[in-house]
C-alpha positions in Angstrom: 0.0 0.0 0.0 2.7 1.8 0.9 4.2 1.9 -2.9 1.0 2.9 -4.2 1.0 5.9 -2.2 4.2 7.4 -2.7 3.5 7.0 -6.3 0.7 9.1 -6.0 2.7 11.6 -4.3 5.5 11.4 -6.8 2.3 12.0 -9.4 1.2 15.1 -8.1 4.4 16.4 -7.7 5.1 15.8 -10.9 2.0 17.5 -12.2 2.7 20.5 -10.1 6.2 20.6 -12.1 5.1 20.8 -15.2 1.7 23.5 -13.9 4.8 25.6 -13.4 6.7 25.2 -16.3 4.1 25.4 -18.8 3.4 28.7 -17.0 7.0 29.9 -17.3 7.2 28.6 -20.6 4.4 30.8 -21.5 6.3 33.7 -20.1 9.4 33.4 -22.2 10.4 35.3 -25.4 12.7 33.9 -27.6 13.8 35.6 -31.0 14.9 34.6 -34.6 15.8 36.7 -37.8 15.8 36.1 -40.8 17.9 38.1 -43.9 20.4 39.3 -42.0 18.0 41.0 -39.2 15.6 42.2 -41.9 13.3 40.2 -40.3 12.4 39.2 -36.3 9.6 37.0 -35.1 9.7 36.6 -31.6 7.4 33.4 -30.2 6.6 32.6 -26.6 7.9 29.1 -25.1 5.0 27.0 -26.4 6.1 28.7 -29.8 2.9 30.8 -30.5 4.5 34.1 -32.6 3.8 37.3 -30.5 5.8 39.7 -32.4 7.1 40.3 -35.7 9.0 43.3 -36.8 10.5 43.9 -40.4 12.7 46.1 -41.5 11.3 49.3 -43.6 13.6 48.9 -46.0 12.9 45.5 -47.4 10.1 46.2 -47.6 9.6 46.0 -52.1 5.9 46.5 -53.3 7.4 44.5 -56.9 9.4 41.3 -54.3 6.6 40.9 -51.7 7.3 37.2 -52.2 10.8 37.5 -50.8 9.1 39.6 -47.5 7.0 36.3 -47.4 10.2 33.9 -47.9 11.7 36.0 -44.5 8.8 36.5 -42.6 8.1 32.2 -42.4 11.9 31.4 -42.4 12.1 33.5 -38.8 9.0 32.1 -38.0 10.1 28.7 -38.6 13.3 29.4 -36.6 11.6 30.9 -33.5 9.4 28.3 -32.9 12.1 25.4 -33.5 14.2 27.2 -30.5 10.9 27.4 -28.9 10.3 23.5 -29.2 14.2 22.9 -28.0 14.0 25.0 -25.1 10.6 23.2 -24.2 12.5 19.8 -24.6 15.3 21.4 -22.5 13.0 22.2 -19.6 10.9 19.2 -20.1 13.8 17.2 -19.6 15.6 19.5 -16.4 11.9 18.6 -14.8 11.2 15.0 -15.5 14.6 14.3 -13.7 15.5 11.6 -15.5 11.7 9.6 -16.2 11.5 9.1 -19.9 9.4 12.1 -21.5 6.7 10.2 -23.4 4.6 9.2 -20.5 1.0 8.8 -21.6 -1.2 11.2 -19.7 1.4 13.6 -19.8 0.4 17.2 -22.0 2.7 17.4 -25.1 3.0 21.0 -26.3 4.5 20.9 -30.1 
């Protein structure tokens, strides 16, 4: 009985750990360009885009495919640093237990 118990406990703590991470995850900002700095998308830790910011001057009415080309190539990149930093973290609070535990929420 005793077993079952402390795996409980060791459940909800676990559950607690990752409340808080997904909360601080949520609070991060992590940044990627793209064209040398042209353009910057910035994503939160679950990799949602918050910002994006382009540079005036690449901006070229007759190339708006290019604008395109730099605006989802820093997108792309912000949210894989987004995923890695989640993987990081995920790993850092699991301490060790393999990360593909049924039950357990997957963000990306």
């Amino acid at each position: 009985m005793t077993d079952l118990s402390q795996l409980m406990q060791l459940s909800q703590q676990l559950q607690s750990k990752m409340t808080e991470l997904q909360e601080s995850l949520e609070a991060k900002s992590i940044s990627a360009t793209s064209g040398g700095g042209m353009v910057t998308v910035t994503v939160n830790g679950k990799g949602h885009a918050t910002r994006v910011q382009i540079d005036p001057t690449c901006v070229d009415p007759r190339d708006v495919e290019m604008l395109e080309d730099l605006v989802l190539a820093a997108i792309s990149e912000a949210q894989n640093k987004a995923q890695a930093e989640y993987e990081r973290e995920m790993r850092r609070a699991a301490g060790g237990l393999p990360l593909n535990i049924p039950g357990l929420p997957k963000l990306f």
